[in-house]
MMTF fields as JSON, N, C-alpha, C and O atoms, coordinates in Angstrom:
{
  "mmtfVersion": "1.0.0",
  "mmtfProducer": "UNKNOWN",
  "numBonds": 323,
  "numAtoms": 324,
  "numGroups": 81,
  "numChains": 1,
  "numModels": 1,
  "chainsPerModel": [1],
  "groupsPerChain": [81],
  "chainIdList": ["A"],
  "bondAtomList": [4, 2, 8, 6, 12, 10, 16, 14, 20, 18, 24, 22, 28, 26, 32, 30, 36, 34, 40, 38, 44, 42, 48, 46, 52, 50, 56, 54, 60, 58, 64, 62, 68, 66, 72, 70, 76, 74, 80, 78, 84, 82, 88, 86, 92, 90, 96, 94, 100, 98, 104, 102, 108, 106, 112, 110, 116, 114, 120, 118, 124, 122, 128, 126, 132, 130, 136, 134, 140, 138, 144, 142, 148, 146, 152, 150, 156, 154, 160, 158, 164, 162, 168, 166, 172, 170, 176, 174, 180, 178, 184, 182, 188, 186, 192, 190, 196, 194, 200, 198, 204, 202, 208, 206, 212, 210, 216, 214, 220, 218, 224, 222, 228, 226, 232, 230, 236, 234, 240, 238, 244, 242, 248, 246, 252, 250, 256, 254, 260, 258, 264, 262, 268, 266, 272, 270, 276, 274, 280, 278, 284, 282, 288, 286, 292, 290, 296, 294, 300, 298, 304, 302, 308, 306, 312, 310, 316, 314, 320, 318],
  "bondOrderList": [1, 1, 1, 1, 1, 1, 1, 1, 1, 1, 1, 1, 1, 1, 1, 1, 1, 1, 1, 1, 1, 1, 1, 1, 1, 1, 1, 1, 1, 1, 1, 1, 1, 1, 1, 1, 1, 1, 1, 1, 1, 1, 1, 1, 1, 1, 1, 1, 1, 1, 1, 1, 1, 1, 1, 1, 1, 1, 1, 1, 1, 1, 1, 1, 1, 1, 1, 1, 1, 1, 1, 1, 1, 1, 1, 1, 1, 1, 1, 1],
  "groupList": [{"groupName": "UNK", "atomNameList": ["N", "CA", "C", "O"], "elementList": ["N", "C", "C", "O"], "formalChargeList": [0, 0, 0, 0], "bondAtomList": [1, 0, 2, 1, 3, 2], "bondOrderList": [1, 1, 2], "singleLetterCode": "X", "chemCompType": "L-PEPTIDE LINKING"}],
  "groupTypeList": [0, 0, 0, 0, 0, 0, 0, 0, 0, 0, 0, 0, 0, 0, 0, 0, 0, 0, 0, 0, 0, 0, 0, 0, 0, 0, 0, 0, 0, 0, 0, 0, 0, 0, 0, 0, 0, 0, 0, 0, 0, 0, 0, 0, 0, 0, 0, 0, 0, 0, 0, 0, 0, 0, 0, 0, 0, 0, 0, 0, 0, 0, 0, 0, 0, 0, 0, 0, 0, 0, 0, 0, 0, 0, 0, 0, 0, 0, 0, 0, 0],
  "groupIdList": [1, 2, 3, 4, 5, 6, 7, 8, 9, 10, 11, 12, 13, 14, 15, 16, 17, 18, 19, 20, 21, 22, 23, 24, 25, 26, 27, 28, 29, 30, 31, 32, 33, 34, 35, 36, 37, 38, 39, 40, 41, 42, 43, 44, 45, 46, 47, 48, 49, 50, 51, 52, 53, 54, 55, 56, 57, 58, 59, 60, 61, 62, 63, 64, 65, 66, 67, 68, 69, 70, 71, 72, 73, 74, 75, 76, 77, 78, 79, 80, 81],
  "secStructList": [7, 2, 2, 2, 2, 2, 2, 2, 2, 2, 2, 2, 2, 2, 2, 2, 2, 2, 2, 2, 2, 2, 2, 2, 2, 2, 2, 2, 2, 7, 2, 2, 2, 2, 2, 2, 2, 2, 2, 2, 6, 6, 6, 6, 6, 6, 6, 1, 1, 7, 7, 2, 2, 2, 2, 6, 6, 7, 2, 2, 2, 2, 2, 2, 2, 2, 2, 2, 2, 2, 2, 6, 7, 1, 7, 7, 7, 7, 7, 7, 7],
  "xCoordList": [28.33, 29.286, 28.684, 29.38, 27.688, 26.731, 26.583, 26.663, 26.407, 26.309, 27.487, 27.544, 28.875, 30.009, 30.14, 30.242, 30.11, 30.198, 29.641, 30.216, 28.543, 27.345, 27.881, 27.721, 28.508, 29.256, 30.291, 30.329, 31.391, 32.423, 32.002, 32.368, 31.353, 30.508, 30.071, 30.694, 29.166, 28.584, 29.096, 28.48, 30.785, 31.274, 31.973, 31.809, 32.976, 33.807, 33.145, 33.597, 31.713, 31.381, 31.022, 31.056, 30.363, 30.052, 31.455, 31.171, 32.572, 33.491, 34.027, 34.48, 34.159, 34.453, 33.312, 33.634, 31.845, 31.03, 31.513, 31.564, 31.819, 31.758, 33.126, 32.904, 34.277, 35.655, 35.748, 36.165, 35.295, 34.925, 33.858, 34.143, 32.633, 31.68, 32.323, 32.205, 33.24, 34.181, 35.066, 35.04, 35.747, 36.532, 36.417, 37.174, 34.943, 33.943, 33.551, 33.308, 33.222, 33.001, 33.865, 33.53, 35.391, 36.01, 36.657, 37.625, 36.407, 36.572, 35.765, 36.027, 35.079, 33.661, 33.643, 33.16, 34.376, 34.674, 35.585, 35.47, 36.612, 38.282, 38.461, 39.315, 37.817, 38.329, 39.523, 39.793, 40.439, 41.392, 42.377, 43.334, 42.144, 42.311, 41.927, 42.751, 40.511, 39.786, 40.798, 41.152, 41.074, 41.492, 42.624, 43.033, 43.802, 45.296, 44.978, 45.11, 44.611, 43.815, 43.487, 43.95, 42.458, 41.945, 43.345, 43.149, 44.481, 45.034, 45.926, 46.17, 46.598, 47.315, 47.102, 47.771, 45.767, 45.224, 44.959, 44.993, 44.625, 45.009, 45.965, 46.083, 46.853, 48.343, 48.787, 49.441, 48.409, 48.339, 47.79, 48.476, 46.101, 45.792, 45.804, 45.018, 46.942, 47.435, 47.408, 46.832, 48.259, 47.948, 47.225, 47.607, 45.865, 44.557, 44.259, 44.563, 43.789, 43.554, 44.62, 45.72, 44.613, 45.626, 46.031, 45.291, 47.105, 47.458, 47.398, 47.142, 47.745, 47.485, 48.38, 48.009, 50.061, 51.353, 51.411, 52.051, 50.995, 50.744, 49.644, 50.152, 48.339, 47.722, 48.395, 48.429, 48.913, 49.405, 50.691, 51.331, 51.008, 52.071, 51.538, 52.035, 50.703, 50.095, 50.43, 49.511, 51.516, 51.137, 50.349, 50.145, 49.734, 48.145, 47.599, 47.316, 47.175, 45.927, 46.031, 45.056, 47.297, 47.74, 47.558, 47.049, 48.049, 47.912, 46.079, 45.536, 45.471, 44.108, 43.358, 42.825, 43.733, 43.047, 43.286, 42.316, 44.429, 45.199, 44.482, 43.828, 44.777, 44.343, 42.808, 42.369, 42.065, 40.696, 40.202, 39.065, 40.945, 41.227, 41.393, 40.718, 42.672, 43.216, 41.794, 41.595, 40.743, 40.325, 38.834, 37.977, 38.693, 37.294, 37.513, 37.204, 38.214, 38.685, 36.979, 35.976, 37.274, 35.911, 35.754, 35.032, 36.7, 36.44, 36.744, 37.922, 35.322, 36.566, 36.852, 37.555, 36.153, 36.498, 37.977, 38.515, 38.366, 39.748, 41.012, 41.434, 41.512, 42.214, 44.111, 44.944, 44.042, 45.776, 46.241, 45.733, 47.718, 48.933, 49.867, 50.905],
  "yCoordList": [-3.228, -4.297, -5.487, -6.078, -5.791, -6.723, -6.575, -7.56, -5.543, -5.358, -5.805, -6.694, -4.86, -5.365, -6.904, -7.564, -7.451, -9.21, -9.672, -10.211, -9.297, -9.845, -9.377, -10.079, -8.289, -8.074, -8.976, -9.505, -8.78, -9.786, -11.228, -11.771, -11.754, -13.124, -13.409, -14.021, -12.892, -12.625, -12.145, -12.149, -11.342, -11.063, -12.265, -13.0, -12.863, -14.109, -15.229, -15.804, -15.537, -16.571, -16.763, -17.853, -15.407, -14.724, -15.165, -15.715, -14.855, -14.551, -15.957, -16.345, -16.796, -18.119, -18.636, -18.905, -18.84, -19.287, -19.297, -20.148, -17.82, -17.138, -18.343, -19.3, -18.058, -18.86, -19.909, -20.286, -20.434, -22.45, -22.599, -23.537, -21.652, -22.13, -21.969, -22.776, -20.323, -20.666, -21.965, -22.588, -22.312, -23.344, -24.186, -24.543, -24.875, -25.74, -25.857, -26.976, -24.272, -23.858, -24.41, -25.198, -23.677, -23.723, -25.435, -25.614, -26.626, -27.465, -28.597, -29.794, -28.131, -28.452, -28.481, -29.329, -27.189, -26.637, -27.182, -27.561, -27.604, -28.188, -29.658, -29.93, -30.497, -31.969, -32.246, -32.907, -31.841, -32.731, -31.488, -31.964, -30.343, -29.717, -30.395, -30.626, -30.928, -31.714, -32.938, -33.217, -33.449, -35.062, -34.74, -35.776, -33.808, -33.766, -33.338, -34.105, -32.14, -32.318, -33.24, -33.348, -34.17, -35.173, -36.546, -37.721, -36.093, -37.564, -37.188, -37.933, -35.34, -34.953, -35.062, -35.007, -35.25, -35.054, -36.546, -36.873, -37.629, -38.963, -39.434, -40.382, -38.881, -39.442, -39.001, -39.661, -38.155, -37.237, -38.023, -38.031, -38.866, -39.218, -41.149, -41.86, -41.361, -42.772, -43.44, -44.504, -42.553, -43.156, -42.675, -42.373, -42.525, -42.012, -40.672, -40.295, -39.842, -38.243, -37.442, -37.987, -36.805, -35.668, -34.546, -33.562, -34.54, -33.953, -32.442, -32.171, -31.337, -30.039, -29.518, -29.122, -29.857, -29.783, -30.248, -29.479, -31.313, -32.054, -31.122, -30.338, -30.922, -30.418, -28.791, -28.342, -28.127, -26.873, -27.252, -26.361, -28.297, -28.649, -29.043, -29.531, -28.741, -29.693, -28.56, -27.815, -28.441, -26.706, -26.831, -25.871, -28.31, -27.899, -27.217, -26.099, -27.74, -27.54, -25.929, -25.2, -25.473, -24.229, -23.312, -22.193, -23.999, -23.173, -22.813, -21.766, -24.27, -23.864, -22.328, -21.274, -23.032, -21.336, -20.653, -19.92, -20.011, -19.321, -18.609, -17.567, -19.46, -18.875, -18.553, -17.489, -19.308, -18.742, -17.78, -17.399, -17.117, -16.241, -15.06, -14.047, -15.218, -14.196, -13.987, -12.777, -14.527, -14.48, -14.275, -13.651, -15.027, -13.819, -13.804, -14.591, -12.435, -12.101, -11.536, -10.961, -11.985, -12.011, -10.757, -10.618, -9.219, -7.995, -7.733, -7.694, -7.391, -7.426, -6.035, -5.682, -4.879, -3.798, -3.097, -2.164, -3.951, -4.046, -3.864, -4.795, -2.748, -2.092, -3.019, -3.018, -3.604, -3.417, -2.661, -1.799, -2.99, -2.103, -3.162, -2.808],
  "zCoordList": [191.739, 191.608, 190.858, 190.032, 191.053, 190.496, 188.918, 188.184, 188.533, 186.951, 186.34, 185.491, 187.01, 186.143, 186.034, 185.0, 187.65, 187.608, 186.052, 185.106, 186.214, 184.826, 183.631, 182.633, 183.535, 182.536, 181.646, 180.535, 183.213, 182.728, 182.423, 181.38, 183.187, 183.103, 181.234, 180.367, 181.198, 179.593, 178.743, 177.677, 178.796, 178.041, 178.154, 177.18, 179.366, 178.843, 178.117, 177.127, 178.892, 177.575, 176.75, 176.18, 176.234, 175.047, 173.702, 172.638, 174.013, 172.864, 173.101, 172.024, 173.945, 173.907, 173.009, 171.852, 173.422, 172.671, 170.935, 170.047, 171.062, 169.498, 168.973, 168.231, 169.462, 169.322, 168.815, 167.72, 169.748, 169.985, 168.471, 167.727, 168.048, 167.464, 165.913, 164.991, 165.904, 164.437, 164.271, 163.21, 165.197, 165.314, 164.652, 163.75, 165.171, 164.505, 163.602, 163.152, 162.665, 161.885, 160.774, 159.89, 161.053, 159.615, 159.971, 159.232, 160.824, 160.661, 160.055, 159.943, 159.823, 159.076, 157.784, 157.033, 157.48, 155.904, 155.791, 154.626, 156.177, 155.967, 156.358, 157.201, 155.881, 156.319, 156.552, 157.554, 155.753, 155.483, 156.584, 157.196, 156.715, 158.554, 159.532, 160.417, 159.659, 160.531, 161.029, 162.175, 160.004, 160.175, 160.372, 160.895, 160.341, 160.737, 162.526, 163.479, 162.556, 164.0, 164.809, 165.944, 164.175, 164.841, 164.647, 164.96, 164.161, 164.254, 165.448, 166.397, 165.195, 166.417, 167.995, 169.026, 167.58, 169.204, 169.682, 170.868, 168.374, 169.022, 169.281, 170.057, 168.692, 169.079, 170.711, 171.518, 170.805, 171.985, 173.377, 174.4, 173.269, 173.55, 174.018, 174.644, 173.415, 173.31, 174.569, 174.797, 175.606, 177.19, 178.057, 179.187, 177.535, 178.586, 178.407, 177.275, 179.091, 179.247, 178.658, 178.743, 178.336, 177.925, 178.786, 178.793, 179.523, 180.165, 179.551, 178.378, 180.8, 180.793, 179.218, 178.113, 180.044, 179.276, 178.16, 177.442, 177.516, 176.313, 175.778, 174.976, 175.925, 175.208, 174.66, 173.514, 176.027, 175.171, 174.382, 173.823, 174.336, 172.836, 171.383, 170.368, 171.651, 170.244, 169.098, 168.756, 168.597, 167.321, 166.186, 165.444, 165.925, 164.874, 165.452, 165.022, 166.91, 167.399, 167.484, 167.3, 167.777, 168.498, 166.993, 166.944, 165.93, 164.47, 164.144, 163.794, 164.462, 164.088, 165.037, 164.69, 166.439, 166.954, 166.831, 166.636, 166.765, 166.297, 164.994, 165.026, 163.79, 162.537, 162.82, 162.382, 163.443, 163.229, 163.985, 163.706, 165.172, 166.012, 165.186, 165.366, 163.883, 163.165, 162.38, 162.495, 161.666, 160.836, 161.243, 160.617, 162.592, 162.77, 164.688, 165.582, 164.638, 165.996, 167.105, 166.681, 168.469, 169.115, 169.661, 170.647, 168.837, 168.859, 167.775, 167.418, 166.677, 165.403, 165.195, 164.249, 166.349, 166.185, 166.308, 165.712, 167.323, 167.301, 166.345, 165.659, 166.352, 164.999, 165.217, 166.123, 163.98, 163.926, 163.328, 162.61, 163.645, 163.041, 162.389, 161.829]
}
């Protein structure tokens, strides 16, 4: 039982790591992505913390993971159709 735990463990933060670090990645490469992002999420942020509900509304934010999800997926063995 112990192995799988360690499994799942190191596999979930394994492909998050991977996720989060493209993210970063192609925002790095894309300023002018960067800065529409970064204005959505201040606007967002206007009255304190950003709630749960607000953040899953944001559809940049939702387009960026999204696309970089599509473009380097954290199985890329993973076949479509």
């Amino acid at each position: 039982m112990t192995a799988h735990y360690s499994t799942f463990v190191f596999a979930g933060h394994d492909t998050t790591t991977g996720a989060l670090t493209r993210v970063l990645h192609q925002l790095a490469l894309n300023p002018d992505v960067q800065e529409r992002l970064r204005h959505e999420v201040s606007e967002a942020r206007k009255n304190g913390d950003i709630e749960y509900d607000v953040l899953m509304g944001l559809p940049f934010l939702d387009a960026v993971c999204r696309e970089t999800l599509r473009m380097y997926p954290p199985l890329p063995t993973v076949q479509r159709v």
